[in-house]
Each structure stands twice: as C-alpha cells, then as structure tokens.
KOLROZA-434756 format. One record per atom (N, C-alpha, C): residue in three letters; atom name; x, y, z. Coordinates in steps of 0.2 Angstrom, whole numbers, plus 5000, padded with zeros to 4 digits. Each point is the difference from the previous one (the first is absolute). Layout:
BEGIN
- rest; atom; x; y; z
- ala; CA; X; Y; Z
...
END
This chain:
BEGIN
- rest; atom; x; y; z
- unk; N; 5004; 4994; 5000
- unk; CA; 4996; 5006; 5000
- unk; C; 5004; 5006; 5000
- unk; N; 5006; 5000; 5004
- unk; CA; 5005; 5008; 5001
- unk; C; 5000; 5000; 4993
- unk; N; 5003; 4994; 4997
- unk; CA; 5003; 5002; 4992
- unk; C; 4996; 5002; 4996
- unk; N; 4994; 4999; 5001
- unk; CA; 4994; 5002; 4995
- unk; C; 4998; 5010; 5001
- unk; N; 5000; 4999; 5006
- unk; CA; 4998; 5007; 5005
- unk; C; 5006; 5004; 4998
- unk; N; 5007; 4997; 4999
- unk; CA; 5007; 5006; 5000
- unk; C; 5000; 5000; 4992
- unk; N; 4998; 4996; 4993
- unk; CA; 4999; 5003; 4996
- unk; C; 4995; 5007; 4998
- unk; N; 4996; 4999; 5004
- unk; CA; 4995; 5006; 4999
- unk; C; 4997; 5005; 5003
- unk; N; 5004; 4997; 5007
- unk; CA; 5001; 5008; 5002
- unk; C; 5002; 5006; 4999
- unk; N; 4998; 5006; 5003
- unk; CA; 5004; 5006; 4999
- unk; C; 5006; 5000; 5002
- unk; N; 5004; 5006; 4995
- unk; CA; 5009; 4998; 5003
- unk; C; 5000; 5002; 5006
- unk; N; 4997; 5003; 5004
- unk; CA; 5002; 5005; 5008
- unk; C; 4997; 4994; 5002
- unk; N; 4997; 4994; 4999
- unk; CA; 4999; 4993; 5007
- unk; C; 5005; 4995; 5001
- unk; N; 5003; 5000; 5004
- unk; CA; 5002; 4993; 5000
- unk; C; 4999; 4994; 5003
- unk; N; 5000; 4994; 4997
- unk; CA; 4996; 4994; 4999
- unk; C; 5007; 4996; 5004
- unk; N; 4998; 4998; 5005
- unk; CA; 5005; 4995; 5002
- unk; C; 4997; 4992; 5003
- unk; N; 5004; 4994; 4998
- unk; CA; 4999; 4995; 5000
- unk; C; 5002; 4996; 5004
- unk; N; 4996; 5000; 5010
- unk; CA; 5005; 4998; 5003
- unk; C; 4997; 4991; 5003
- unk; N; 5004; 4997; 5003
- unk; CA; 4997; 4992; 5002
- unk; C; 5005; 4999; 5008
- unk; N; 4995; 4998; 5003
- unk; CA; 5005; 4998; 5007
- unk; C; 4994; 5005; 5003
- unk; N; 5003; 4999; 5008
- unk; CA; 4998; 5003; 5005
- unk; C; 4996; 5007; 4998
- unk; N; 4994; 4999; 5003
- unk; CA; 4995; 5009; 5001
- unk; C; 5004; 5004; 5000
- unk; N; 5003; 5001; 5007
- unk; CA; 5004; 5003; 5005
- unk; C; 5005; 5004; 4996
- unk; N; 5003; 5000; 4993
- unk; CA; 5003; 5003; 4996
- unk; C; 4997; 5002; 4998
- unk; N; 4995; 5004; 4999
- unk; CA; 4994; 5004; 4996
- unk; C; 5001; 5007; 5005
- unk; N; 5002; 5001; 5006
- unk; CA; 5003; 5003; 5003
- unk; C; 5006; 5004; 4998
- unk; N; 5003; 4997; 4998
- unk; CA; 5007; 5004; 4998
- unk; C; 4996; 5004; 4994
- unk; N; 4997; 4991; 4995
- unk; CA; 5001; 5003; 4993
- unk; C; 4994; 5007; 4998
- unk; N; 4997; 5001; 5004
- unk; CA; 4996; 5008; 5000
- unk; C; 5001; 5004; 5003
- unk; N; 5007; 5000; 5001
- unk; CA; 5002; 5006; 5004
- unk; C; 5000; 5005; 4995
- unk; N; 4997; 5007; 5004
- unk; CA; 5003; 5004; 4994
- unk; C; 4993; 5002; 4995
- unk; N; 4996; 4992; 5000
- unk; CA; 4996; 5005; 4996
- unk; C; 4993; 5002; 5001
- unk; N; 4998; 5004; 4994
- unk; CA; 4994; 5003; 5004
- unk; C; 4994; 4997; 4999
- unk; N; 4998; 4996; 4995
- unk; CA; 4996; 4994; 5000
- unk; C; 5002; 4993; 4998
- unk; N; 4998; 4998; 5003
- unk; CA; 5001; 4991; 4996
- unk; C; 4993; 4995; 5002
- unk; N; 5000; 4995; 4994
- unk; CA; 4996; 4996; 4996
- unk; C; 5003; 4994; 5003
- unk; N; 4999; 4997; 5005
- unk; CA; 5000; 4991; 5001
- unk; C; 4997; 4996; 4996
- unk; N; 5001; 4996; 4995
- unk; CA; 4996; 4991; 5002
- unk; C; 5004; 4996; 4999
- unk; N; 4993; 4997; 5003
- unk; CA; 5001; 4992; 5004
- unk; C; 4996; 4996; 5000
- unk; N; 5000; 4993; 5001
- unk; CA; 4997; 4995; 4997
- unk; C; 4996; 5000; 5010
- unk; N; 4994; 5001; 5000
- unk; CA; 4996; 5000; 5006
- unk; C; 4996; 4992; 5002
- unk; N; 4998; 4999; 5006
- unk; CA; 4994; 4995; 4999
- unk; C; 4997; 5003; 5006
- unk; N; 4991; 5002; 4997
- unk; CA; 4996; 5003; 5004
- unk; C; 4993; 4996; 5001
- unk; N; 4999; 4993; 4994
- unk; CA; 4995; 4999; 4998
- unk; C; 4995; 5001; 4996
- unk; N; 5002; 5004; 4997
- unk; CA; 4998; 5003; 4992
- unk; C; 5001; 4994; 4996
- unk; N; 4996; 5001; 4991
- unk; CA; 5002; 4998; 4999
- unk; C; 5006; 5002; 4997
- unk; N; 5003; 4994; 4996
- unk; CA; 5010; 4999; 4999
- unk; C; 4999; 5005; 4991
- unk; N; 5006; 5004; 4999
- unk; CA; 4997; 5005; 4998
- unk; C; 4998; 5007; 4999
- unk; N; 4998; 5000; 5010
- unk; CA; 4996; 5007; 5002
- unk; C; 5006; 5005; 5000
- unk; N; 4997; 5008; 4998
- unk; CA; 5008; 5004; 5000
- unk; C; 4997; 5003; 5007
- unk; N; 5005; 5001; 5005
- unk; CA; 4997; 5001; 5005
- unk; C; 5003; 5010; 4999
- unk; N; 4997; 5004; 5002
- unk; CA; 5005; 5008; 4999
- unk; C; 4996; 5002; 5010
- unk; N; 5006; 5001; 5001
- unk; CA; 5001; 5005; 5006
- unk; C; 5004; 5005; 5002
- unk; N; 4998; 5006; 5000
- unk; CA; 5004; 5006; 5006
- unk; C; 5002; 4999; 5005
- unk; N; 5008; 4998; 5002
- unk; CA; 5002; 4997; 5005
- unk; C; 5003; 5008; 5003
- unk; N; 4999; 5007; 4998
- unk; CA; 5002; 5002; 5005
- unk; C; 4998; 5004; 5006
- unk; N; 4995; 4999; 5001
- unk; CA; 4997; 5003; 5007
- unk; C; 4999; 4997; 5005
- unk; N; 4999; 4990; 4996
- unk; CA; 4997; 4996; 5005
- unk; C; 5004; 4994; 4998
- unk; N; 4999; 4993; 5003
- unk; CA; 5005; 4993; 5001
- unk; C; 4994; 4998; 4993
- unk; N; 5004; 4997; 4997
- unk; CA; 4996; 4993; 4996
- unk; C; 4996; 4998; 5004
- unk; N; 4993; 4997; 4997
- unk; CA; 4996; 4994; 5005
- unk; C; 5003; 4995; 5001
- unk; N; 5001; 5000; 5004
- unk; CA; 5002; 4992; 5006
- unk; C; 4995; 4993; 4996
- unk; N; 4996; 5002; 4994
- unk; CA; 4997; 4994; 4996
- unk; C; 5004; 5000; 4994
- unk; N; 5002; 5002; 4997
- unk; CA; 5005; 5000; 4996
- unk; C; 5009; 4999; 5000
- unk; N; 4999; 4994; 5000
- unk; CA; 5008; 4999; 5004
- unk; C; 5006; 4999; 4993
- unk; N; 5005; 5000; 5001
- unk; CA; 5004; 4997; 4993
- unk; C; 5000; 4994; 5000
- unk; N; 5001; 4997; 4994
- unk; CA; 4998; 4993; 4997
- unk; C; 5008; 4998; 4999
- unk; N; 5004; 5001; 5006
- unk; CA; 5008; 4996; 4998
- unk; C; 4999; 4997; 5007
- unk; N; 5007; 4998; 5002
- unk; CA; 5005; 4996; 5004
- unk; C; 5006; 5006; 5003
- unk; N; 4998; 5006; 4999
- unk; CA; 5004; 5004; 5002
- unk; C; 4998; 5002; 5009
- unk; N; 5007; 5002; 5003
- unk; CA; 4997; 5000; 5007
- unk; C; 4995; 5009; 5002
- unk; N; 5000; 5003; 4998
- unk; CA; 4996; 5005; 4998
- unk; C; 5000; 5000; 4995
- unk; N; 4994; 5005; 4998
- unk; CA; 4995; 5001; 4995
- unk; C; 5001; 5007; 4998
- unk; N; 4995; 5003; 4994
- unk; CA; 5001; 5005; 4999
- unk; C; 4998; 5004; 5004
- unk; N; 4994; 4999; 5002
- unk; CA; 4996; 5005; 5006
- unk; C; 5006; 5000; 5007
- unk; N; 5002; 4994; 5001
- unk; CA; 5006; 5003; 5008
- unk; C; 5006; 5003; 4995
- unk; N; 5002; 5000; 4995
- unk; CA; 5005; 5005; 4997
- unk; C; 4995; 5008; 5001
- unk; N; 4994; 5000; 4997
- unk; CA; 5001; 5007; 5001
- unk; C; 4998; 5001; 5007
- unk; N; 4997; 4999; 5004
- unk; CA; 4999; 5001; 5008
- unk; C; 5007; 5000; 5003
- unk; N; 5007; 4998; 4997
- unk; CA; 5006; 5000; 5002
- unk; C; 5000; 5009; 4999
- unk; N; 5001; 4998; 4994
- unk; CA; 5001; 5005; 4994
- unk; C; 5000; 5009; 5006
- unk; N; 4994; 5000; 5001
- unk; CA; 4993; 5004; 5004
- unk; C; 5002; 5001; 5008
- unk; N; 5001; 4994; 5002
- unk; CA; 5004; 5003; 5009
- unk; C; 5007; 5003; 4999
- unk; N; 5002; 4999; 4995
- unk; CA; 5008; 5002; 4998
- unk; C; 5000; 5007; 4998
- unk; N; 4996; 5002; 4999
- unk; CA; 4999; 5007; 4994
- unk; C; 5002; 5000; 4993
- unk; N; 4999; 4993; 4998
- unk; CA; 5004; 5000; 4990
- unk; C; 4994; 4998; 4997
- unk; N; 4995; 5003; 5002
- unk; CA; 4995; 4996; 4997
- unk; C; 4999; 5005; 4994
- unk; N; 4999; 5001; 4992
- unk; CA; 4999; 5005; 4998
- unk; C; 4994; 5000; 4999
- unk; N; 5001; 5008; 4997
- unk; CA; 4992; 5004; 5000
- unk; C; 4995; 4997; 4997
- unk; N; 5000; 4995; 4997
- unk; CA; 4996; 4998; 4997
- unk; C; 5000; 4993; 4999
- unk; N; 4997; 4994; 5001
- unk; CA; 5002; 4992; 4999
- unk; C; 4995; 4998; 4999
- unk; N; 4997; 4999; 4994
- unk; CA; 4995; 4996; 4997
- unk; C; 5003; 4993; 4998
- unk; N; 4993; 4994; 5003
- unk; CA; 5005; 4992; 5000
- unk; C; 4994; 4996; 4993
- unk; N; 5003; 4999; 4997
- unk; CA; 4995; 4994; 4994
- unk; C; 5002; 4996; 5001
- unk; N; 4994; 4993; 5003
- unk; CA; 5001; 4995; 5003
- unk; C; 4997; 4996; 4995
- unk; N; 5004; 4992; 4996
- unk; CA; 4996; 4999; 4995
- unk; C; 4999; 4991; 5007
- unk; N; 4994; 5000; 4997
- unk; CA; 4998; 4994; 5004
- unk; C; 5002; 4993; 4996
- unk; N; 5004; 4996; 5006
- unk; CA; 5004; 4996; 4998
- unk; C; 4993; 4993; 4999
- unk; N; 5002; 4996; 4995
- unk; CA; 4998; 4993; 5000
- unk; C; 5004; 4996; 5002
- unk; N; 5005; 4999; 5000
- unk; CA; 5005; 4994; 5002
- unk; C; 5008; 5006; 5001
- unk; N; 5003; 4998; 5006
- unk; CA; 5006; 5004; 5002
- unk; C; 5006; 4994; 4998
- unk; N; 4998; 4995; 4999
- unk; CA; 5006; 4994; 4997
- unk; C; 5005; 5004; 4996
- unk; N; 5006; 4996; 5000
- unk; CA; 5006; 5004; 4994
- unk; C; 4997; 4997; 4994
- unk; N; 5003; 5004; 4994
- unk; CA; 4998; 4999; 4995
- unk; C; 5001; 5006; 4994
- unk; N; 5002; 5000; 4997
- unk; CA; 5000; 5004; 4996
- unk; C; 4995; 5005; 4994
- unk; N; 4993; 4992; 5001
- unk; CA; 4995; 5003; 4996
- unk; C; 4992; 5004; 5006
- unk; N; 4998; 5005; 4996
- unk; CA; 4994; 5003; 5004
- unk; C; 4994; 4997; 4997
- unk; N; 4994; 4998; 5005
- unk; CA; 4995; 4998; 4998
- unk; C; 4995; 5005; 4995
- unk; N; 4998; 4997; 4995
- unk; CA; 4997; 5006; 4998
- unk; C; 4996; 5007; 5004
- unk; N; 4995; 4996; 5006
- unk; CA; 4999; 5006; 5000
- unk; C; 5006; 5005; 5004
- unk; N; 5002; 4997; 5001
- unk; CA; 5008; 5006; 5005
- unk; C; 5004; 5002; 4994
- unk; N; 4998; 4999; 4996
- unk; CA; 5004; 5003; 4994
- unk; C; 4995; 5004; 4998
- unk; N; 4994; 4999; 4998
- unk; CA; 4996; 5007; 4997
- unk; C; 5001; 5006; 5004
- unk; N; 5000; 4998; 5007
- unk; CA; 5001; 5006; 5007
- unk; C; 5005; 5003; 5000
- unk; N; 5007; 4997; 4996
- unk; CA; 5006; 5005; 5001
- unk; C; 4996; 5004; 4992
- unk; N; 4999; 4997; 4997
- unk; CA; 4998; 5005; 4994
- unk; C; 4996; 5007; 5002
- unk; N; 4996; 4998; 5004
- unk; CA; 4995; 5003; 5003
- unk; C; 5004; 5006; 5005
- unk; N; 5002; 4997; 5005
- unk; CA; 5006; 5006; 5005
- unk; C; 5006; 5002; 4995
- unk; N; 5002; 4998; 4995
- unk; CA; 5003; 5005; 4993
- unk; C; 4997; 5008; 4999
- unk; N; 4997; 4996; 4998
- unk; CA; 4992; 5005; 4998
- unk; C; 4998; 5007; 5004
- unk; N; 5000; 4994; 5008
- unk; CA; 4994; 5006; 5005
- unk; C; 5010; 5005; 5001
- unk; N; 5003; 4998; 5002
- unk; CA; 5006; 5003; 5002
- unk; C; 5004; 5003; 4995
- unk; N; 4999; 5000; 4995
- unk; CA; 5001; 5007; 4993
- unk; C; 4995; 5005; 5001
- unk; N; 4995; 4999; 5001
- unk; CA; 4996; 5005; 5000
- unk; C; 5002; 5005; 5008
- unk; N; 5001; 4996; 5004
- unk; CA; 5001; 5004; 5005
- unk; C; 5008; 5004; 5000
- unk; N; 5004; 4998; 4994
- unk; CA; 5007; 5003; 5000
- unk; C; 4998; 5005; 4994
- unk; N; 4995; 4999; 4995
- unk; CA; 5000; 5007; 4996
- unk; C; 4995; 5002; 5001
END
C-alpha cells in the first residue's frame, strides 16, 4: 500500500514503509505535523472494513485492537506518543479490518479491495 500511496502522492508527503514494533511510530513522527497510520485492525467488522479515526484528541476504542503479534499496538504507540508530548498535531489512523493475520504474502480479496479503497480515502485527504 505505501508503494502505491508514495507514487501518487503529493511531493511535500512523505510516505514511509515501516514493519516491527508500534513503539517506533514514536520516533518516526517526530517532527511532524500530521500523520496517516494504517493498519491491519480486528474489531469484528466485516474483513475488508476501512475503519478511519481521529486519533488526536482521544485514545482509539479499546474495540478495535491491531490484528498482529506485536507487543503493543497502534493505539498504545500513540497513548505513548501523548504522555510524552510527541504526539503530533494531528494523527488520523486507517484501520483495514483483517481476515486472517497468518504470514503470507498474498491479501484476501476483500483486504485488498480496502487497501484500494484507503488509497483512495487517504489522497483525498492529502489533496
């Protein structure tokens, strides 16, 4: 998805591609004055759902949690983010609703319409 979203964004965005631990979403938004999270969520939606939230005034819901193995999630990176005072001005999270979290290199159809879909919703919001 970054790669699709870094072709087509405008040149003042930048699109970064990162894997491992929440906890470095910390550093890597430092500095700036908005950012665009996602992430593969499980909320009980269907698999699929694009979930969009304005995470800056209040915590993620506690029903929507991330769909990894990671020992925090997105939502305790930014609540980190926020006691610490790095949380930037603005964090909107796109959560695509996972169907299966297994490794794997292909997406289930519908979790692949949803990245088309959070393409789409997240260009509009950068032009």
């Amino acid at each position: 998805m970054a790669r699709r979203l870094r072709e087509r964004a405008p040149e003042d965005v930048e699109v970064r591609e990162l894997e491992g631990e929440p906890v470095t979403l910390v550093d890597a938004w430092n500095g700036a004055g908005s950012v665009f999270v996602v992430d593969a969520v499980k909320s009980g939606s269907p698999p699929g759902t694009v979930h969009r939230l304005d995470a800056t005034d209040e915590p993620l819901p506690a029903t929507l949690s991330a769909a990894s193995t990671h020992t925090l999630g997105v939502g305790e990176a930014i609540e980190l983010a926020r006691a610490l005072g790095r949380l930037p001005e603005r964090i909107v999270v796109y959560g695509i609703e996972a169907e299966s979290i297994a490794a794997g290199p292909d997406l289930t159809p519908s979790v692949a319409r949803a990245v088309d879909e959070a393409v789409e919703r997240l260009l509009e919001e950068l032009t």
